[in-house]
N, C-alpha and C positions, 0 to 999 in steps of 0.2 A: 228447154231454151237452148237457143244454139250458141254454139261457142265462138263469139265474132272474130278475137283476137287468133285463134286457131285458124277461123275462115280467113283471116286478110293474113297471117302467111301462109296459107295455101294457096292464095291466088295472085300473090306479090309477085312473085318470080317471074310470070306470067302477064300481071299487066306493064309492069317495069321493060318486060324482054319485047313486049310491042311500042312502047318508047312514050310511055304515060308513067304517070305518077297517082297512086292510089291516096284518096283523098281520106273515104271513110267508108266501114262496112257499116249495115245498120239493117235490123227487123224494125219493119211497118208493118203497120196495117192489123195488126193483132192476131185473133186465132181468127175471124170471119175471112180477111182477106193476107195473110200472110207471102210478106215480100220483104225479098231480099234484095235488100240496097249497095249497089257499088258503087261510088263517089270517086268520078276518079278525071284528070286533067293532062294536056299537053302542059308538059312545062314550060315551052315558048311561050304558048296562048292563054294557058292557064283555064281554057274552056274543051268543050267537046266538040266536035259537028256529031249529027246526025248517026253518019259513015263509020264516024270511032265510033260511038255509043255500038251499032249494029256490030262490030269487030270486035271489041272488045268483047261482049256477050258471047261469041261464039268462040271465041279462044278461051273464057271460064267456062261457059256451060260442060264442056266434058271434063273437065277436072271438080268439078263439084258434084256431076253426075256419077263420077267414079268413086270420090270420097263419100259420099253422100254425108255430108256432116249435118245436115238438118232432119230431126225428124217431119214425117209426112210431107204433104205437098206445098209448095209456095214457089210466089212468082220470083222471077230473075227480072231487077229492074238496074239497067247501069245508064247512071245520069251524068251532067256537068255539076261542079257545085252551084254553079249561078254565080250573077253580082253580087248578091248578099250571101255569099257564102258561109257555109261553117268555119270555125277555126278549129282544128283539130291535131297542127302537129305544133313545136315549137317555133318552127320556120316559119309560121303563118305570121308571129307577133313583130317577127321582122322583116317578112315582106308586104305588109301591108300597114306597117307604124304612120301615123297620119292620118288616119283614118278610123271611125267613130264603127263600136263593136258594145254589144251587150254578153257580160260573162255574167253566168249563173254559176252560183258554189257549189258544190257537194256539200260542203259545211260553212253554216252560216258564219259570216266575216265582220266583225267589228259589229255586230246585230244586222247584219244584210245579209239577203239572200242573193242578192244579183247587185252588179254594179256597170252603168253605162257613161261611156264617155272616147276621148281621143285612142287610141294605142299607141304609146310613146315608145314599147319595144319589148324583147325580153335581154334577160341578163340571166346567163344557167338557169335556173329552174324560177326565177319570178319575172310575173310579165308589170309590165309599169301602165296605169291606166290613168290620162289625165280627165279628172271629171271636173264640173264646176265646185268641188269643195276642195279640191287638192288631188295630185296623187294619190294615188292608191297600188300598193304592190299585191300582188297576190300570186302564192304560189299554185303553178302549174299542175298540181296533184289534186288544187282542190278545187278546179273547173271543173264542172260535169258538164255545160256545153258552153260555146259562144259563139258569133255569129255575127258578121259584119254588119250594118244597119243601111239602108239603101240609102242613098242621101245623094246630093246633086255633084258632089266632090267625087263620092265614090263612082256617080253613073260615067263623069268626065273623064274619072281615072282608066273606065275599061271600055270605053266607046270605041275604041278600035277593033275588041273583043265582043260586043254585043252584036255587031252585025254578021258576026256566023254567024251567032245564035248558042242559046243552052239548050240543049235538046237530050232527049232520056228515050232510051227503047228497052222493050219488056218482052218476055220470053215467058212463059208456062213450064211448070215444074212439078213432077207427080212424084 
């Protein structure tokens, strides 16, 4: 198994210095089709064109290719998060507060496994979720994913961003 957090600073330096912001590393696809996910955005736009996706790839692919930190072969796929993006850093629960998000626990929370509703924000390390039973705080360590919910609020909030487009390009890796 590769080591993601190893991989995303080794390719941090690197997506940051072409004037993106790296979203998430991530293995898909399993052992049949093994791929390597780069998550990553303009900070203006918050999305990809195309053009990045193809730039980016080419500014990692020989810095992964020289570390070779993955055993065997798999794809290189660098994508936009999308509208319904992931939440993955703590800045996400603040720049996207107002807006309805599904967090799954690592460890189950009050007897829940997952809780959905508003994002009211974070505060140091707990993020504030308004559902329809009340708040709910939950700390940031015991996310294992979360992931904005596509909804007509959210589609109005990034309409200006949708018309690039979220677009993903993929490279072959032996």
């Amino acid at each position: 198994m590769a080591d993601l957090t190893a991989i995303a600073r080794l390719i941090e330096p690197t997506v940051t210095g072409a004037g993106f912001a790296l979203v998430r590393v991530a293995m898909t696809g399993g052992t049949s089709d093994p791929t390597l996910q780069v998550m990553a955005e303009r900070p203006d736009t918050r999305q990809l064109t195309l053009s990045d996706c193809e730039a980016l790839s080419r500014a990692i692919d020989p810095i992964l290719e020289e570390a070779d930190p993955i055993e065997g072969g798999y794809r290189l796929e660098v994508s936009s998060p999308g509208i319904d993006r992931p939440l993955t850093r703590r800045a996400d629960y603040a720049d996207w507060a107002g807006h309805e998000a599904r967090l799954k626990f690592a460890e189950p929370q009050d007897g829940a496994k997952q809780v959905s509703g508003d994002i009211v924000g974070i505060d140091g390390d707990t993020v504030t979720i308004a559902t329809p039973k009340g708040e709910r705080r939950v700390d940031f360590a015991n996310i294992a994913s979360a992931k904005l919910l596509l909804t007509d609020k959210l589609i109005n909030a990034t309409a200006p961003l949708v018309t690039e487009g979220a677009e993903e390009f993929e490279t072959e890796e032996d």
